[in-house]
KEROVO-927006 format. One record per residue (C-alpha): residue in three letters; x, y, z. Coordinates in steps of 0.2 Angstrom, whole numbers, plus 2048, in hexadecimal, padded with zeros to 3 digits. Layout:
ALAXYZ/...
//
This chain:
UNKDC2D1399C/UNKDB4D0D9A9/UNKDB1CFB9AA/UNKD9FCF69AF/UNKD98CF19BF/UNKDA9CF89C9/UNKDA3D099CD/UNKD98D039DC/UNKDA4CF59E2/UNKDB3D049E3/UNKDA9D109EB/UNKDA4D039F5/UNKDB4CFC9FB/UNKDBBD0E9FC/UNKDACD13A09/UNKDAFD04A13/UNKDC3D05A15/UNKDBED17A19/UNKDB4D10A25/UNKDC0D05A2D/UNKDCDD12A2F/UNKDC3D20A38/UNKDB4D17A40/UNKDB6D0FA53/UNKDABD02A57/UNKD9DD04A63/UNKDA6CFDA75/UNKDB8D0BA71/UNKDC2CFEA6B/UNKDCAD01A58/UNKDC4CFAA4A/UNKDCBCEDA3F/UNKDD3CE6A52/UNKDC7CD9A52/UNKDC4CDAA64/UNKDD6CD5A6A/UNKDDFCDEA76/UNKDEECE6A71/UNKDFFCE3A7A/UNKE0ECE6A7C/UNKE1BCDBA73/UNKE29CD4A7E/UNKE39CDAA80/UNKE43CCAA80/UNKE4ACCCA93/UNKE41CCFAA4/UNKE3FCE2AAB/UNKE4CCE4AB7/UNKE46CE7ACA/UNKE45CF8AD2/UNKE52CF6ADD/UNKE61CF3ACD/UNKE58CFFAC2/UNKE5AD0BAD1/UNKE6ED06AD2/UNKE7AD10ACC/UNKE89D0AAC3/UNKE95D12ABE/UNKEA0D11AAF/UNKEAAD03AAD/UNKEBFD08AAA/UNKEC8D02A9D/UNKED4CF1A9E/UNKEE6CF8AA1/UNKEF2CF9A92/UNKF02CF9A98/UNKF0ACF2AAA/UNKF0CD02AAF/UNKEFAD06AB0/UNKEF7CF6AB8/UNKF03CFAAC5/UNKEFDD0AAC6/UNKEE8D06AC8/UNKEF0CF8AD6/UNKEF6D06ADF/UNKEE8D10AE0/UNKEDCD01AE5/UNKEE9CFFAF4/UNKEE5D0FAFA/UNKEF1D1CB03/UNKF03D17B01/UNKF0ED13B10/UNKF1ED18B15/UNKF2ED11B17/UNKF2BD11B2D/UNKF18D0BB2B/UNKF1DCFCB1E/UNKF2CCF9B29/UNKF1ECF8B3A/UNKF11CEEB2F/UNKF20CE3B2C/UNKF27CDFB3E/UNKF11CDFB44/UNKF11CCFB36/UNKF20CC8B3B/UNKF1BCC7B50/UNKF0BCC2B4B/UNKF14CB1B40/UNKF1FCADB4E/UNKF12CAFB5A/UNKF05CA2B51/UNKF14C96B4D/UNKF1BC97B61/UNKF08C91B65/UNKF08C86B58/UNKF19C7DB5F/UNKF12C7DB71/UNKF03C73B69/UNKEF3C7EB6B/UNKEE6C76B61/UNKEDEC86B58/UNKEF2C88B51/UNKEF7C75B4A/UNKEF4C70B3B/UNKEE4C64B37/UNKEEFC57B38/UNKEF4C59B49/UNKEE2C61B4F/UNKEDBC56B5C/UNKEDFC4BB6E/UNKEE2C3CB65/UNKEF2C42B5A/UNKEF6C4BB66/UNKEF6C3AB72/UNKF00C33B64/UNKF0DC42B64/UNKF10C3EB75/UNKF11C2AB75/UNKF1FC2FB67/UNKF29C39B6F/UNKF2AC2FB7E/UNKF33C22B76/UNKF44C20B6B/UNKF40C1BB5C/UNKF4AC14B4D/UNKF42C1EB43/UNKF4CC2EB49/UNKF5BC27B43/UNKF54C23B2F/UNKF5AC34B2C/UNKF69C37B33/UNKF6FC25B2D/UNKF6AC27B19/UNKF70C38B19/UNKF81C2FB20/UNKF80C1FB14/UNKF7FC2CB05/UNKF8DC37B0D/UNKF9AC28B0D/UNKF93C22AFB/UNKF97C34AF3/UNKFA7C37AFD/UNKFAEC23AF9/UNKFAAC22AE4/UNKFB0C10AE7/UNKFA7BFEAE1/UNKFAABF4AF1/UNKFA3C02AFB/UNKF94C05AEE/UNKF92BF1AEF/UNKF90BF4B04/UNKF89C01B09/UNKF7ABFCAFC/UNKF71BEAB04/UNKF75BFAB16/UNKF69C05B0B/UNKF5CBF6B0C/UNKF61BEFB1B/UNKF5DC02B22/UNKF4EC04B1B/UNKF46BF3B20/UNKF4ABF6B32/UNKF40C07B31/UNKF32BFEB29/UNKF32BF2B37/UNKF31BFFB44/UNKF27C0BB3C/UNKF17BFDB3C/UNKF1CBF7B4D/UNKF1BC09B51/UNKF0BC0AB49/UNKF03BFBB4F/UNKF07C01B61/UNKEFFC13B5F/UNKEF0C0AB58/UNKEEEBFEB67/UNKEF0C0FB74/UNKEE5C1EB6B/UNKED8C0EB6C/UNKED8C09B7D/UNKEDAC1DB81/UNKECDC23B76/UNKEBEC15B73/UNKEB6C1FB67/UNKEC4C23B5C/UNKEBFC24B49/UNKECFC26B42/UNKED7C14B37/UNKEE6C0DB3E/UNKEEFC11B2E/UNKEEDC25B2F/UNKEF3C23B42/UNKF02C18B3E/UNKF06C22B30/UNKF06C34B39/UNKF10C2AB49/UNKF1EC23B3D/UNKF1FC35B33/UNKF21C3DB46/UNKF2FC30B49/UNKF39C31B3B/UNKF3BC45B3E/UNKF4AC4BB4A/UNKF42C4EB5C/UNKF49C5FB5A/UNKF40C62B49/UNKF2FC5DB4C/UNKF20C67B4D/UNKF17C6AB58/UNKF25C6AB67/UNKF28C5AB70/UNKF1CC5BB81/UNKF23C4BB89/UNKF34C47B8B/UNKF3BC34B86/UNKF37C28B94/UNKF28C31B9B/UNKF1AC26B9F/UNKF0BC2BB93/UNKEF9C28B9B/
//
């Protein structure tokens, strides 16, 4: 059944959504656009640069599952495998080259000392040290010798002795140790004008040198005791 008066409005509509899909417009854009320009929608992260896109990677291997495979994939990064003469050569090269740097470092080069004992103002210090006795060589022989008797003599009068010698010991090397200090201080100033470093770090790094045996410290002794230090 037909109802009035919608034959022409269907026909109508019909031609015009007709016309909608097949007609352009008169300047070659499409109809039913609206006169936008189409684009293209984003891609949610920024176009790589020639120069990656032109990179090649390659496949990436697997995490190892065993230890085995770990060991073996280590291997094969080291390269070639040695044998038993060239390990034995590349052994005796590394050992020279250690007791090389630690001979110059004795001797008291610069470029081989530690950064505790880089410059002419420790090095000043090093020598003001070992051209005097100090009471501080003898902390360490004397307490290993106080703890000697207490082990070897388990007894209370002996324990009850040798303890107010324990503090007695160690006030003395206090005493000496800042004497010590205060007396590197006065020198490395008068020596060196511009001298940046605190008295404590100084008198701290002299009374750390003293306390050592003169054979055990590092770098080597230059001067020997009694030398006049200018």
């Amino acid at each position: 059944m037909k109802l009035l008066g919608r034959k022409k409005d269907d026909s109508e509509g019909s031609g015009d959504a007709h016309k909608g899909v097949s007609g352009d417009r008169a300047d070659g854009t499409p109809a039913g656009t609206s006169g936008q320009r189409v684009t293209t929608p984003p891609k949610g992260k920024p176009t790589p640069k020639r120069s990656d896109a032109s990179r090649k990677r390659g496949p990436v291997a697997p995490a190892p599952l065993t230890a085995a495979e770990a060991r073996r994939r280590r291997k094969e990064l080291g390269g070639p495998k040695l044998s038993r003469e060239e390990k034995k050569t590349q052994r005796a090269e590394r050992r020279s080259e250690m007791s090389r740097r630690r001979e110059k470092m004795m001797a008291g080069e610069d470029a081989y000392l530690l950064p505790r004992d880089r410059g002419e103002v420790r090095r000043y210090v090093r020598d003001v040290v070992d051209s005097r006795r100090n009471l501080l060589g003898l902390f360490m022989p004397a307490a290993l010798g106080l703890i000697f008797v207490m082990l070897a003599v388990p007894s209370v009068q002996v324990q009850q002795m040798l303890s107010p010698a324990m503090l007695v010991l160690v006030l003395v090397m206090v005493i000496d140790g800042f004497v010590l200090g205060r007396k590197v201080n006065r020198l490395a100033d008068e020596k060196f004008p511009d001298n940046t470093e605190t008295g404590w770090k100084l008198g701290f790094y002299a009374s750390s040198r003293a306390s050592q045996l003169r054979r055990m410290r590092a770098p080597r002794p230059q001067v020997e005791r009694g030398d006049r230090v200018v």
